[in-house]
N, C-alpha and C positions, 0 to 999 in steps of 0.2 A: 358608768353610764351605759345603758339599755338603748339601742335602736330602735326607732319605729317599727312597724307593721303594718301591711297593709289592709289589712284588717281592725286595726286598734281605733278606737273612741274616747272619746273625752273622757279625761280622768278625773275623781274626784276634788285631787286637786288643783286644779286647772281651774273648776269651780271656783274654787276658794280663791284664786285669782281673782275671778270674774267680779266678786264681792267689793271689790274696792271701786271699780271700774262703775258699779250702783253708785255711789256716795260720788264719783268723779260728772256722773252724768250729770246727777243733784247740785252738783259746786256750779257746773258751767252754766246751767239754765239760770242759778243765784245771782252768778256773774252778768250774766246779760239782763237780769230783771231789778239790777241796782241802777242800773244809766240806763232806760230806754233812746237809746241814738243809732244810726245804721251805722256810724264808727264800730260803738259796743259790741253790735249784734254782729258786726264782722271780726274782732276780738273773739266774741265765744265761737265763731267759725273755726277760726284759725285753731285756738285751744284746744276743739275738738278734733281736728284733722291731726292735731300733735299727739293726742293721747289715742287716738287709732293709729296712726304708725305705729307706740311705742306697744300699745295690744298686738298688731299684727307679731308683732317681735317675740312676745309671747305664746301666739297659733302657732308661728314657722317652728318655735323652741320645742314643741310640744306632740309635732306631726316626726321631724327629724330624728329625736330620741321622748322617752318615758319620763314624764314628766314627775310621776313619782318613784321612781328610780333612784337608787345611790346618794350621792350627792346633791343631786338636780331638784330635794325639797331645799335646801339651806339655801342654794341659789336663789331658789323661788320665793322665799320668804323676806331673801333682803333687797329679790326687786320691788317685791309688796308692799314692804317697808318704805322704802324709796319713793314707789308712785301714791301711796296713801299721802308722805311728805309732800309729793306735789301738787298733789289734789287738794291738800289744808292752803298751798300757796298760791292756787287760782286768783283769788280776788285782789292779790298784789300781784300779780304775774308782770303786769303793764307798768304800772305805779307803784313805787316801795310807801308803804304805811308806817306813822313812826312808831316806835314804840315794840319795837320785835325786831326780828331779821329782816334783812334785804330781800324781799319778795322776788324782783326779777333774780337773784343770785340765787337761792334755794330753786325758785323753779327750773334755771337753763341747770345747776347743778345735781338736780336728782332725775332731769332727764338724760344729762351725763353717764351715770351710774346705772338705771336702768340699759339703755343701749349698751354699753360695755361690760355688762353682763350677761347679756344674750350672745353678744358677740366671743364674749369667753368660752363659753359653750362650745359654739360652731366650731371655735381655735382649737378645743378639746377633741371634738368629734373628727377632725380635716389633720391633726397631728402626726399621723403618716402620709400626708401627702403635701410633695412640698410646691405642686404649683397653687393648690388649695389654700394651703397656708400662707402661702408669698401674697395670694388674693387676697387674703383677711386683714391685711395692712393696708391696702386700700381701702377695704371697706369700712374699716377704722377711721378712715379721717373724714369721713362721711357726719357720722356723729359731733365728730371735734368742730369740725368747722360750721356748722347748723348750732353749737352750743356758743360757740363764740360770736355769731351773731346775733343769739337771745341776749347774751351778757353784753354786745354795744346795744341794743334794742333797749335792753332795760337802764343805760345811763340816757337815754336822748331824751323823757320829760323834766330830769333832774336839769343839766347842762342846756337845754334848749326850749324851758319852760314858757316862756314867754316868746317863744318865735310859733309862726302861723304854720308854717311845714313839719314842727317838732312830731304831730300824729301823724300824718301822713307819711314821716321816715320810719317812725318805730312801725307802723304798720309794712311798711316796703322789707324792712329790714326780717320781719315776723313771716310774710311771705317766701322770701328767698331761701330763710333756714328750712324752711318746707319743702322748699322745692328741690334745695339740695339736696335732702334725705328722701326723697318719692322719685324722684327724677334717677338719682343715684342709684339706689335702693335696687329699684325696679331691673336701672341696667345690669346690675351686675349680678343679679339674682338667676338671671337667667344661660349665667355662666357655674351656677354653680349650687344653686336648691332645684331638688327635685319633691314633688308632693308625693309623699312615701304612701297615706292613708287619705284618700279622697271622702271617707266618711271621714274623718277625725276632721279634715279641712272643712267640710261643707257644715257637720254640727256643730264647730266652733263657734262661724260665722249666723247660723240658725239663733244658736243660743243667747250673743251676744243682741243680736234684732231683736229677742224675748226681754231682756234687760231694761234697753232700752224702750219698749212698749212698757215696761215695767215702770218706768220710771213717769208716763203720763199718769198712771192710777196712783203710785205715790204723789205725782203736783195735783191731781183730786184731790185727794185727801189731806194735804200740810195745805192747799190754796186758800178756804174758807176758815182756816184758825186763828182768828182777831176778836175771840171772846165773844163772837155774838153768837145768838144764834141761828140753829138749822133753819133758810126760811124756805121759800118757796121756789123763788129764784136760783138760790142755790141747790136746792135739790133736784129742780129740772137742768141746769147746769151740767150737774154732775151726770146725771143719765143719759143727755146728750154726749157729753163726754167720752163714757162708754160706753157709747153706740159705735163711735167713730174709732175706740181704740179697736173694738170688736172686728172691724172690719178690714180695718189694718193689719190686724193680725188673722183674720181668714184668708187675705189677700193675697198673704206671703203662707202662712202656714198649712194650709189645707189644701194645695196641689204644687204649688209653684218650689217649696224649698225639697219636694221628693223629686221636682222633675230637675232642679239643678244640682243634686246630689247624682242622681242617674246618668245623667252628663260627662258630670266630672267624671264617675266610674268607667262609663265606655270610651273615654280619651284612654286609651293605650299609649299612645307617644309621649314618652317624658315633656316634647316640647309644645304639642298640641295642651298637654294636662294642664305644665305650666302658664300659659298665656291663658286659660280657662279661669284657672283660680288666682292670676294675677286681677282679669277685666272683669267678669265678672264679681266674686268675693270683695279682693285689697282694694278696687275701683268702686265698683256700683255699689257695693255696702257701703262706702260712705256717705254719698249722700242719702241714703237710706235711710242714714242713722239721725243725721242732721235733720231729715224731713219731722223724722216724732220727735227731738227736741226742740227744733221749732213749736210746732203745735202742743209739747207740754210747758212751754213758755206761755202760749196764749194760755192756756186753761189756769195756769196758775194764777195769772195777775188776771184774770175775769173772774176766777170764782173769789180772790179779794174783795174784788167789789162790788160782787151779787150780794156779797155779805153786808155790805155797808148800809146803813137804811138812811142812809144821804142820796143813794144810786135809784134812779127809776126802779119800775119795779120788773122792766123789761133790757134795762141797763143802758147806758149812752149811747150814741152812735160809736160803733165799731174804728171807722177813720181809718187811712191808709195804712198804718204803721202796720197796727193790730191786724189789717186784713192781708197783710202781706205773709205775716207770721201766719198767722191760722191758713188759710186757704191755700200760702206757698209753702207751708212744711209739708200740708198732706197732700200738695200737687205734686211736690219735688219726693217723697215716697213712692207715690203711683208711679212716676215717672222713670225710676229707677227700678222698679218691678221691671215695665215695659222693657227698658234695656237690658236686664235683665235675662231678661225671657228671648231678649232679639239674638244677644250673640250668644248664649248659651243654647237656645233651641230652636234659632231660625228664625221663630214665627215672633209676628206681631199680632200681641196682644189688644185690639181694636174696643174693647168695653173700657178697661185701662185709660188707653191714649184718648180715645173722647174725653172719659171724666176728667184727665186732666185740661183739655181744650175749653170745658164748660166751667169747670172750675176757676180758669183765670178768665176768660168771658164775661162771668158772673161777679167775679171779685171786684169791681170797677163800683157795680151795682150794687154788693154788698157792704159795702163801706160806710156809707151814709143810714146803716139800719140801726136799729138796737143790737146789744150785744147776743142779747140771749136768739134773737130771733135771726139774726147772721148765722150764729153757733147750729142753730137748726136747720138752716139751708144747707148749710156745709153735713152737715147728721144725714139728711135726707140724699145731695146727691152724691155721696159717699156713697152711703148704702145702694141706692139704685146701682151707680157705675159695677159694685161688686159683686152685686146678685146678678146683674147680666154677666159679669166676665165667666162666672158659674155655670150658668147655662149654655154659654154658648162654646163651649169646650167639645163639643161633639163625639164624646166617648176618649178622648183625652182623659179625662180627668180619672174617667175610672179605673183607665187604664194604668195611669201613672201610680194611682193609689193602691191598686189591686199587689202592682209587684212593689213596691212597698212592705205589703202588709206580706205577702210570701217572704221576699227578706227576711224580715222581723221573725217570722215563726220559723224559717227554715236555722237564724241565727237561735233561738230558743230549743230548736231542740238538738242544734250540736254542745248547747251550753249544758242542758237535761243530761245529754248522754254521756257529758265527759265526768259531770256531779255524779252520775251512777256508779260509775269506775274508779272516781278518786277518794269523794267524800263519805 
């Protein structure tokens, strides 16, 4: 095994990681879009805060040493393996399904397996050192006992089916394993990870954001496939759609993820860096992430029914549920830029923190509209909020992007000159 760099970037295959963690996004939105209930939709919460810890686990693996390096692809394959398994076992995660495996047991046991294989790593990397190593058996039961609350978690509908608290345990008990492993995690992370490559950490996390925006243009696209067809509804649907993914993704991508990359670079202090790419990235990425699968939850099960020619032609009123999800995925997005932007650079993002403020304001009002015509308020002051946050950056912006783009060319032509000499 290969050490990090401080200089090193995302590896190809680290990519190929990323690929399963697509189809994982896809599972969890399915999972929530089978039972519409704020039980459910707190289920695919949780499921997704489970399968970001077990990604972070693969950033930290990744930043630490060479990901494609030695051994460290076989590793990587059978935790791929592993969480692809758990990814098939989402929709039984809560409830075993007859007729196969034990859902909750495949899933607490390939979350088992991933963890303790990152952790074998660390054990690997920390084997001459024995206060390092004596730490690594505590952080081992970290995993163990967050797995063992999954597996009582997953007997309490069988055993307590018919009792009124049976959900509200297994959900208590889903939170706990959580918190044990974030709570844990966290503390003791900071006895003993150092962020070796602040670009390799901050692309990670970039990348990972892309994914997941990725994954609203794929619920376009599978949302409307019920055999009928393209109508009108659905086509303005979809363009609204990608109005709002567009700007999602200007919001984060086209100043904000150069200036929290630049951040993390000018922390010098291993433990200033640390707490940087703990609160920022391992924190505010997730709800981040949550915000666009929320809202590609809504776009899914609306452009269903744009397609339906039983649906208006402007679609039902919108209703609490739905406007929670659409209008609080992309509030709680924005919201988490803001933060964002506050502990990693100070300032507060003021075009941001409105739209979120007009957004739940408006959401009250937007409930009782049609679908399509909600969908376009939300299009509209989306867009407004991000085109002001644009302008109002006051030579910010071109700053941030200017050194940037010097980066970039200054890394392009050490890459040029070493090509000239070797290849």
């Amino acid at each position: 095994m290969r050490p990090g760099a401080p200089g090193s970037r995302t590896t190809r295959l680290e990519l190929f990681y990323d690929l399963v963690f697509v189809f994982a996004f896809i599972n969890v939105t399915t999972l929530t879009a089978t039972l519409l209930t704020p039980a459910n939709l707190y289920r695919c919460l949780l499921v997704l805060a489970l399968l970001w810890w077990s990604w972070t686990g693969f950033a930290r693996l990744g930043n630490a040493v060479r990901a494609d390096q030695g051994l460290l692809p076989l590793v990587g394959f059978l935790t791929v393996a592993a969480t692809f398994l758990l990814v098939l076992s989402v929709p039984s995660a809560f409830v075993d399904r007859p007729g196969g495996l034990n859902g909750p047991l495949v899933f607490a046991g390939c979350f088992f397996v991933i963890r303790m294989a990152q952790l074998a790593v660390f054990a690997w990397v920390d084997r001459s050192d024995p206060a390092r190593r004596q730490r690594l058996l505590l952080r081992a039961v970290l995993p163990t006992v967050a797995t063992a609350l999954l597996v009582v978690a997953g007997t309490v509908p069988q055993r307590l089916a018919d009792r009124p608290f049976a959900v509200p345990l297994q959900l208590t008990l889903w939170t706990v394993a959580l918190l044990v492993e974030y709570v844990g995690g966290v503390t003791l992370a900071r006895r003993w990870w150092v962020v070796v490559s602040a670009g390799h950490w901050a692309e990670r996390h970039a990348l990972m954001v892309l994914v997941a925006l990725g994954e609203s243009i794929i619920a376009l696209g599978l949302g409307p496939k019920t055999g009928l067809p393209l109508t009108r509804p659905v086509a303005v649907a979809a363009l609204l759609g990608v109005l709002v993914v567009a700007m999602l993704w200007w919001a984060y991508f086209d100043t904000l993820a150069y200036a929290l990359e630049q951040a993390l670079h000018r922390a010098r202090d291993p433990a200033a860096r640390l707490r940087l790419a703990r609160d920022v990235y391992t924190f505010l990425h997730l709800p981040l992430i949550a915000g666009v699968i929320l809202f590609a939850l809504g776009l899914k099960d609306l452009l269903a029914e744009s397609a339906s020619p039983e649906t208006p032609y402007w679609g039902e009123p919108l209703g609490g549920f739905w406007v929670t999800v659409f209008y609080g995925g992309v509030g709680l997005y924005l919201l988490s830029l803001v933060g964002c932007a506050l502990v990693a650079l100070r300032a507060v993002h003021w075009p941001l923190l409105i739209t979120v403020v007009v957004l739940a304001a408006v959401a009250p009002f937007a409930a009782p509209l049609p679908e399509l015509a909600a969908l376009g308020l939300l299009a509209v002051l989306t867009t407004i909020g991000v085109i002001a946050e644009t302008f109002s950056e006051d030579g910010r912006r071109r700053q941030v992007r200017q050194l940037a783009l010097e980066e970039q060319l200054a890394a392009e032509a050490d890459q040029s000159h070493w090509r000239q000499g070797h290849l």
